[in-house]
N, C-alpha and C positions, 0 to 999 in steps of 0.2 A: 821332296822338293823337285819341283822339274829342271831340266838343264836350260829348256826355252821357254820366254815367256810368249812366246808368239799364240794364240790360239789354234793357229794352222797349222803349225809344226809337227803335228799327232799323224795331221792328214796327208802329210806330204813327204814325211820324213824316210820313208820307205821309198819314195818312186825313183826311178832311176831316169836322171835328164841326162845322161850323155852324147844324146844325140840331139841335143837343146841346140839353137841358134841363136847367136847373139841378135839382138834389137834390132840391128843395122842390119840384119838377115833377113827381116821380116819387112815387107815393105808399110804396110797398114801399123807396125807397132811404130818402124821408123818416123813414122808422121806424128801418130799421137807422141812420142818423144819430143820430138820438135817443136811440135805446138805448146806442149805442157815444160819447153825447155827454163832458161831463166834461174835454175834453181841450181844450189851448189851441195855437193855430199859434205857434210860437218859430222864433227865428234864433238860434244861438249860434257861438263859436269853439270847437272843441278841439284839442288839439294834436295832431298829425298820428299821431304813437306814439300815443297814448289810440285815436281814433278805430280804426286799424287793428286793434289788441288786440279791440275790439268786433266791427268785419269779419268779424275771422278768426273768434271764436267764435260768431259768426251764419252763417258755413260750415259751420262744421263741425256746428254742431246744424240748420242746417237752416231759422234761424226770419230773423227780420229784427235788424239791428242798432240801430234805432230803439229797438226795441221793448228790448231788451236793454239798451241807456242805459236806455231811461226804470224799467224796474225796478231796474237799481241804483242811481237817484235814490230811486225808493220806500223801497226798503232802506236808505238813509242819510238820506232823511227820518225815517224810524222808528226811527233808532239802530242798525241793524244792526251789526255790526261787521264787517274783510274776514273773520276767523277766522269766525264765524259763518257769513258766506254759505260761506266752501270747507265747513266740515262741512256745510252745509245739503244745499250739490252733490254731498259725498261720498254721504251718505243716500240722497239720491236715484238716485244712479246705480249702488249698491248694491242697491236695490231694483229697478233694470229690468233688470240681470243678471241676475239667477234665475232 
């Protein structure tokens, strides 16, 4: 069993950053920071079925699972409904068929 589940962690896990610069150091990162700001670091629990459900459809499309929580919090912040989102899915993946 691995210590991380990161996939990168194999590759990275040897280099030595001590001579790394914080974000605020970097003027080009400081920006995309900024721009991509809005977002808060959180801890939470989910249950181990929710979180996989996510996994797996972050395989399979290819994007991050993060990411994919955090818009269906957007979506039920907004009142979405689930029927909603599957038509929304359906629409769209109707439309990258053709």
């Amino acid at each position: 069993m691995k210590n991380n589940s990161d996939p990168l962690f194999d590759r990275f896990a040897n280099m030595d950053f001590a001579d790394a610069k914080p974000v605020f150091g970097v003027p080009a990162l400081a920006r995309l920071q900024a721009e991509h700001g809005g977002k808060s670091r959180i801890t939470m629990r989910l249950d181990n079925d929710v979180l996989a459900v996510f996994k797996a459809r972050a395989e399979m499309t290819g994007g991050n699972y993060q990411t994919i929580i955090n818009q269906a919090l957007r979506d039920a912040a907004q009142g979405m409904t689930l029927a909603e989102v599957v038509r929304q899915a359906i629409r769209q993946e109707m439309r990258t068929d053709r």
